[in-house]
C-alpha positions as CSV (number, residue, x, y, z in Angstrom):
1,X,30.4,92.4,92.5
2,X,33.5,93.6,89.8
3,X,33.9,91.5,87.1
4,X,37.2,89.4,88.0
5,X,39.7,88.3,85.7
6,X,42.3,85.5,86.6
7,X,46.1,86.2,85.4
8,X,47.3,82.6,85.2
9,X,49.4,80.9,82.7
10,X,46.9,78.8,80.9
11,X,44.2,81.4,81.1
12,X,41.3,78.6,80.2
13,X,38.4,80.2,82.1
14,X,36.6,80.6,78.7
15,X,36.9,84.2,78.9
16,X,39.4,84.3,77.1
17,X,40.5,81.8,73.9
18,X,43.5,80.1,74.4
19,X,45.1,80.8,71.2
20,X,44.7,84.8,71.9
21,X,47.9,84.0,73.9
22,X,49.3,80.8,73.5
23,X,52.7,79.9,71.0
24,X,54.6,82.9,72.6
25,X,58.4,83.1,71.8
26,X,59.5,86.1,73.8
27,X,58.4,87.9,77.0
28,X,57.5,91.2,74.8
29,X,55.3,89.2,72.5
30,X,53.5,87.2,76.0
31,X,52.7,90.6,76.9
32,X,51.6,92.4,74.2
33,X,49.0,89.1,73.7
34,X,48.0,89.0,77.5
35,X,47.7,92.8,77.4
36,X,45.6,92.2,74.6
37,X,43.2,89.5,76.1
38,X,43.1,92.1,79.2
39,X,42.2,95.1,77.2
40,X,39.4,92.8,75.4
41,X,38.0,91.8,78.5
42,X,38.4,95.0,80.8
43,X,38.0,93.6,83.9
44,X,37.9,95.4,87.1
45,X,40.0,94.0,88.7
46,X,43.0,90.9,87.6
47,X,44.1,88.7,90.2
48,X,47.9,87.8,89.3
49,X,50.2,85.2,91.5
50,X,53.4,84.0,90.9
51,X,53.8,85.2,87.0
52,X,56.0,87.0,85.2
53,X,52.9,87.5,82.4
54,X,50.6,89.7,84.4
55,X,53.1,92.3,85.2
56,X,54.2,92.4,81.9
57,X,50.8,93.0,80.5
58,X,49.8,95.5,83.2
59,X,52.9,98.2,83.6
60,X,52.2,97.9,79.6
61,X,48.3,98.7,79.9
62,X,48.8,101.1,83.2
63,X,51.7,103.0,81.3
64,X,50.1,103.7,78.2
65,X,46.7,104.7,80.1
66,X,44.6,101.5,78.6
67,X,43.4,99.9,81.2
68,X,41.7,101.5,84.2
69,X,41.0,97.9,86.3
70,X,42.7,97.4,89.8
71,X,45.5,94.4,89.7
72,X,45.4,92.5,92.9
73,X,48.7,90.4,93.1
74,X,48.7,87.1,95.7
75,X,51.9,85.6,97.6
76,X,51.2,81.9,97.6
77,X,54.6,81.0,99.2
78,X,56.7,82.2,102.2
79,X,60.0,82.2,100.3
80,X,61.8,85.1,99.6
81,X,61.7,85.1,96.1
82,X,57.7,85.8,96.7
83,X,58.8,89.3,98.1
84,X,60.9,90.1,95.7
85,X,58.9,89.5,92.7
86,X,56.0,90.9,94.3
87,X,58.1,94.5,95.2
88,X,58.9,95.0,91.9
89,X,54.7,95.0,91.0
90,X,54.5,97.5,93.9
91,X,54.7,100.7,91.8
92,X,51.2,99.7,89.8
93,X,49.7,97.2,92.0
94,X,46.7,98.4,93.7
95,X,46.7,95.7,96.5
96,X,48.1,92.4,97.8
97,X,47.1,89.2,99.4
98,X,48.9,86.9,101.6
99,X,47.6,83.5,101.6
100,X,48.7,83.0,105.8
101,X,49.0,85.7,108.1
102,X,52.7,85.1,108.3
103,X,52.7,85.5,104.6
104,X,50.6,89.1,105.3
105,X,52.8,90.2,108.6
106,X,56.0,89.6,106.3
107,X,54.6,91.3,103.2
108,X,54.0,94.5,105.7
109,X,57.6,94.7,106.9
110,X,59.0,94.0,103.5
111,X,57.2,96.0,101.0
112,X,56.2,99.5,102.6
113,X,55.1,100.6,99.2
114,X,52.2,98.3,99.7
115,X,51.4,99.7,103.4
116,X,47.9,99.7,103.9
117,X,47.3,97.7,101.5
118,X,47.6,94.0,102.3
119,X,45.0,91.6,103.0
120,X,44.1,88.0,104.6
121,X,43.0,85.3,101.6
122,X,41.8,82.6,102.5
123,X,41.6,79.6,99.8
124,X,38.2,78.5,99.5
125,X,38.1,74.3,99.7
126,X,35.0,72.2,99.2
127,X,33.8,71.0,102.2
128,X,30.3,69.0,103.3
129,X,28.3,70.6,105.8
130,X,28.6,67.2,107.7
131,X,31.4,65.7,109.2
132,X,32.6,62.6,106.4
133,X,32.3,59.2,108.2
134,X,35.7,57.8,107.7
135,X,36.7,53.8,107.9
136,X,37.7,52.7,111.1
137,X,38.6,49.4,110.6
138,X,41.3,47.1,111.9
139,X,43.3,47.5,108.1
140,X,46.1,49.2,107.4
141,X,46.7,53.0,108.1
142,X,46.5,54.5,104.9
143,X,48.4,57.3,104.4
144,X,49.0,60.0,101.1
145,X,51.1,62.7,99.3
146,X,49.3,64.6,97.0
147,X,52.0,66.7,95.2
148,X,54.9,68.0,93.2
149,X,57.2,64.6,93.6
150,X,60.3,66.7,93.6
151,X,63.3,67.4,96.8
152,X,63.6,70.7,96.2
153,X,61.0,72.5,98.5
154,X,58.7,69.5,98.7
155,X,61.6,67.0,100.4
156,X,60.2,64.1,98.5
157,X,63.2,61.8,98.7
158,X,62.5,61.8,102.3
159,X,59.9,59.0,102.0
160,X,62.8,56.6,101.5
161,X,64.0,56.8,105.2
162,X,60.1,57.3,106.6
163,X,59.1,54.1,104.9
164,X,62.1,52.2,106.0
165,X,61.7,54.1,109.8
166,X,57.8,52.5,109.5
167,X,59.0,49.0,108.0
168,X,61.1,48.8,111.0
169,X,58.5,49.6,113.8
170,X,56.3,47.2,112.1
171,X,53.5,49.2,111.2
172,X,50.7,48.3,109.3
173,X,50.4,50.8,106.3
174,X,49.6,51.7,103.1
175,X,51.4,54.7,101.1
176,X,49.8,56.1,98.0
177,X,51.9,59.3,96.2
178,X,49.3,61.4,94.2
179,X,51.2,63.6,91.9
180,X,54.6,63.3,89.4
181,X,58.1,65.6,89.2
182,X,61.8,65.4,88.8
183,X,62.2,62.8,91.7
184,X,59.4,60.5,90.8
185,X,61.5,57.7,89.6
186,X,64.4,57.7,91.8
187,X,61.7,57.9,94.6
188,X,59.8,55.0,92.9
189,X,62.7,52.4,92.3
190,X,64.2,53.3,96.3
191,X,61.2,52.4,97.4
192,X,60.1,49.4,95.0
193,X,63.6,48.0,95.5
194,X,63.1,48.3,99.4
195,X,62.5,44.7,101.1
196,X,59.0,44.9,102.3
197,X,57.4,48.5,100.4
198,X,56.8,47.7,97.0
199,X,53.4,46.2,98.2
200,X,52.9,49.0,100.7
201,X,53.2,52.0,98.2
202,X,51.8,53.1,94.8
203,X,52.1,55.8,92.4
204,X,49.2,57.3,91.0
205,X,50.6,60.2,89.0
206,X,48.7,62.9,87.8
207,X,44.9,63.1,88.3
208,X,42.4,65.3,88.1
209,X,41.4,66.8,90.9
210,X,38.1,65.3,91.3
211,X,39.3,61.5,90.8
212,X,42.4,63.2,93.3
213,X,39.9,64.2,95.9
214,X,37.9,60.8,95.6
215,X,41.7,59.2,96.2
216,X,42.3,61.4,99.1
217,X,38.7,60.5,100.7
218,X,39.7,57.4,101.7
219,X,43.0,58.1,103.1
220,X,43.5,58.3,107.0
221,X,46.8,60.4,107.1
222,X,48.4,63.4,104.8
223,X,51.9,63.6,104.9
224,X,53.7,66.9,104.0
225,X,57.4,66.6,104.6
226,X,58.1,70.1,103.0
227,X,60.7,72.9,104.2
228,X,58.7,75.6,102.0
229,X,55.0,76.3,102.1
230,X,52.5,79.3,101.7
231,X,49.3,77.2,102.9
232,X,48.8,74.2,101.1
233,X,45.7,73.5,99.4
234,X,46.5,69.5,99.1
235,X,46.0,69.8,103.4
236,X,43.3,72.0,103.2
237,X,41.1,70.2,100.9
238,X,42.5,66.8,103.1
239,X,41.1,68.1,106.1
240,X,37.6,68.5,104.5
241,X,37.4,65.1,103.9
242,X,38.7,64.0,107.5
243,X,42.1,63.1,106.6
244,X,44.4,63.8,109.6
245,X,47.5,66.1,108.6
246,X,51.1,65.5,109.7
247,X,53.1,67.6,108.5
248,X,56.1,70.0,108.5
249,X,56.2,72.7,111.2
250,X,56.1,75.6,108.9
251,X,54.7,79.2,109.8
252,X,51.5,78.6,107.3
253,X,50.4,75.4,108.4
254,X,51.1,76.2,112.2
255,X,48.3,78.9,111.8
256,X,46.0,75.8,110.9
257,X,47.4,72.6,112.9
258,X,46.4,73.1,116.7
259,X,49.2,70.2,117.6
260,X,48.1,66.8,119.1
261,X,44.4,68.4,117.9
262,X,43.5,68.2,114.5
263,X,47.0,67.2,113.5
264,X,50.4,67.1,113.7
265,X,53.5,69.2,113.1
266,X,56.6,67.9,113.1
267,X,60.2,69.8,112.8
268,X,61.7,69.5,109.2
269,X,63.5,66.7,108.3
270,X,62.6,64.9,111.3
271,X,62.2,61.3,109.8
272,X,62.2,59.7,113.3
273,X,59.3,61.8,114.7
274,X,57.0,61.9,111.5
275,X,57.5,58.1,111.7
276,X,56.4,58.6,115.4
277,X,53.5,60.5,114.7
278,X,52.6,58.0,112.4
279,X,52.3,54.9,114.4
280,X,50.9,56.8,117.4
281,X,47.6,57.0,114.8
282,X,47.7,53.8,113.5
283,X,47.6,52.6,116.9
284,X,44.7,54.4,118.5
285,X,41.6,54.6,115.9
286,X,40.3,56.8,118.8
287,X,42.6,59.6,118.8
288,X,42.6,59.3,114.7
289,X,39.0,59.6,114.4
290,X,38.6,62.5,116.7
291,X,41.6,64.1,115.2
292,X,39.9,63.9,111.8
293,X,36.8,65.3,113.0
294,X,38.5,68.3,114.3
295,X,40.1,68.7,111.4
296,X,37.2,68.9,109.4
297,X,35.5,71.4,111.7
298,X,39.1,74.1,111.1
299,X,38.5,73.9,107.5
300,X,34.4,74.1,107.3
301,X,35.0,77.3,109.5
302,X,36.9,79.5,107.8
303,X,37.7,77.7,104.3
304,X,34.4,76.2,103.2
305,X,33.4,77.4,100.0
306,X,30.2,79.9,101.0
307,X,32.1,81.8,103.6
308,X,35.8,82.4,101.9
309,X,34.2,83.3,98.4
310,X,32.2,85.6,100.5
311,X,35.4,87.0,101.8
312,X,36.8,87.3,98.5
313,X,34.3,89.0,97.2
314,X,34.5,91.7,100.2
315,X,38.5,91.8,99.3
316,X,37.2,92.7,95.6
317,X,34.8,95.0,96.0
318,X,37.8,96.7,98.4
319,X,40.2,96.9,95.7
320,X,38.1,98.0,93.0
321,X,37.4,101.3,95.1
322,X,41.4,101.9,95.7
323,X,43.2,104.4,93.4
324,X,44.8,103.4,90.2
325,X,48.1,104.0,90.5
326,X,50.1,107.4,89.0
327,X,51.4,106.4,85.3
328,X,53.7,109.1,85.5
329,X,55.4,107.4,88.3
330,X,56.0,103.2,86.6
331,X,58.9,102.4,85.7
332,X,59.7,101.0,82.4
333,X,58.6,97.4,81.4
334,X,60.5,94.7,83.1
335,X,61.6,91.8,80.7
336,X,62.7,88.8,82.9
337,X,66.8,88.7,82.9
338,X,68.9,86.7,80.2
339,X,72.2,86.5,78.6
340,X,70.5,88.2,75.3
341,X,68.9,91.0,77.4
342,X,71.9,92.0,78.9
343,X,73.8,92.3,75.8
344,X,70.3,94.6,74.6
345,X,69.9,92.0,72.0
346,X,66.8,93.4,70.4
347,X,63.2,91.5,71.8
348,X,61.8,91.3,68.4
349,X,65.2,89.3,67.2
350,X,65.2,87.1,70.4
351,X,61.7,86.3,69.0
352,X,63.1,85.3,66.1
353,X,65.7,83.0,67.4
354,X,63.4,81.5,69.9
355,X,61.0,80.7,66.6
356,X,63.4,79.0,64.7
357,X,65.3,77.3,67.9
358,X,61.4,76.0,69.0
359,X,62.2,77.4,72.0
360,X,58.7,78.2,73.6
361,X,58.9,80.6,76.4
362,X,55.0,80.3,77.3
């Protein structure tokens, strides 16, 4: 098994402290630190998604001929931003993983450089080696988000129409929003100040993720009204616990929702038929609770914990063995764009006036 070492922002695996990194007031100084931490640790292989850190530190260390790991980056989201960012690692990259196989077919087509060299990942969720017995009691349908509370991406404002749409069908339900964001409080007072929510929904905000999981354990439904997703964790780690998914009809999540089986998908935007989906559970207890046992049985195969860290592992032990790449060939380090980089503003001064400014880039 290599040694692994996550790329991440906050870096608190205890491998590495904190403060080695922390406090940084320009991209030059954030990867001369996380080079740093990486040289310290020399793992053999860093795994790196969606950060500008990691590629800083590695064309660094690769360039310079200090580091002699393998970097494995992830796409985590099928947006095209993902692509990009990713294609400019390609040069020093060793391999890639796509967290769907629509996110690994796209990869294929997109970055060539990378040909060969893209794999399947697939997120590793706890799950019980036993279906979970779920309430099926005459109450209310109880349904969650557990999110980013924001419109961009995630489409949270459109809980304001679905809760009105299920006010007027007159179902019986209960809406419980696990997460905060940019559109928590408009979302909060449009629903609070709708005739006949307020006692319907609550707000949780932020939780850890075990009391988030305890939350979710008891819900019957998980909403996802998104337009962008990689493959969400929030429904993976849902359908563990038997919680039937209806959500948007994204590439991702289509790979994992067998329709009218162990959940729903529903076009985006489509208020009318998530609302439909909706009361078509809360109606029949039957077709929830074998929904939610299917839905458990699609994650314990191929996400439980055992069998996609065994995976992993495999993907690891692949990567370690691939070539590093040629130092002659990287280009130079990539700062992320600004006004003061385009007019070659020095990094070390940008430092400086980011310092005094308390402007805190990481």
């Amino acid at each position: 098994m290599p040694t692994v070492w996550p790329c991440t922002f906050d870096l608190t695996d205890g491998t590495i402290p904190t403060n080695a990194i922390s406090h940084c007031y320009s991209w030059s100084e954030l990867g001369r630190r996380l080079g740093s931490a990486i040289y310290t640790s020399n793992p053999d292989v860093v795994v790196g998604f969606a950060s500008r850190g990691a590629p800083l530190a590695l064309r660094h260390l690769y360039r310079r001929g200090k580091f002699t790991g393998r970097y494995l980056d992830l796409i985590q989201s099928d947006i095209p931003s993902e692509y990009a960012r990713v294609r400019s690692n390609s040069d020093f990259a060793s391999a890639l993983g796509g967290v769907s196989q629509g996110c690994v077919q796209r990869a294929r087509r997109e970055i060539p450089e990378l040909e060969g060299r893209v794999f399947r990942v697939h997120y590793p969720v706890p799950c019980g080696s036993t279906p979970p017995v779920k309430d099926v009691g005459d109450g209310p349908i109880r349904l969650a988000y557990l999110g980013i509370v924001r419109h961009h991406e995630k489409r949270a404002l459109d809980f304001i129409p679905l809760v009105s749409e299920l006010l007027a069908r007159k179902v019986d339900f209960e809406l419980t929003i696990i997460g905060d964001g940019s559109e928590r409080k408009q979302l909060q007072q449009a629903l609070f100040a709708m005739p006949g929510a307020a006692r319907r929904v609550r707000f949780l905000g932020m939780l850890p993720n075990a009391e988030a999981l305890q939350v979710l354990s008891q819900q019957h439904v998980l909403l996802l009204l998104s337009e962008v997703e990689g493959q969400p964790i929030a429904m993976l780690e849902a359908m563990a616990l038997g919680v039937v998914p209806v959500v948007s009809d994204l590439a991702g999540l289509r790979e994992v929702i067998v329709a009218g089986e162990n959940g729903f998908l529903v076009p985006v935007g489509a208020t009318t038929e998530f609302a439909s989906k909706i009361e078509h559970l809360a109606r029949s207890t039957e077709v929830r609770c074998k929904m939610a046992l299917a839905a458990w049985k699609t994650v314990f195969t191929n996400h439980e914990m055992k069998t996609a860290v065994g995976r992993f592992a495999d993907l690891l032990e692949t990567v370690r063995g691939l070539p590093l790449p040629d130092r002659r060939g990287l280009a130079q380090d990539r700062y992320p764009d600004s006004a003061m980089n385009r007019f070659r503003v020095p990094h070390y001064v940008q430092a400086l006036k980011r310092r005094l400014m308390k402007q805190v880039v990481f």
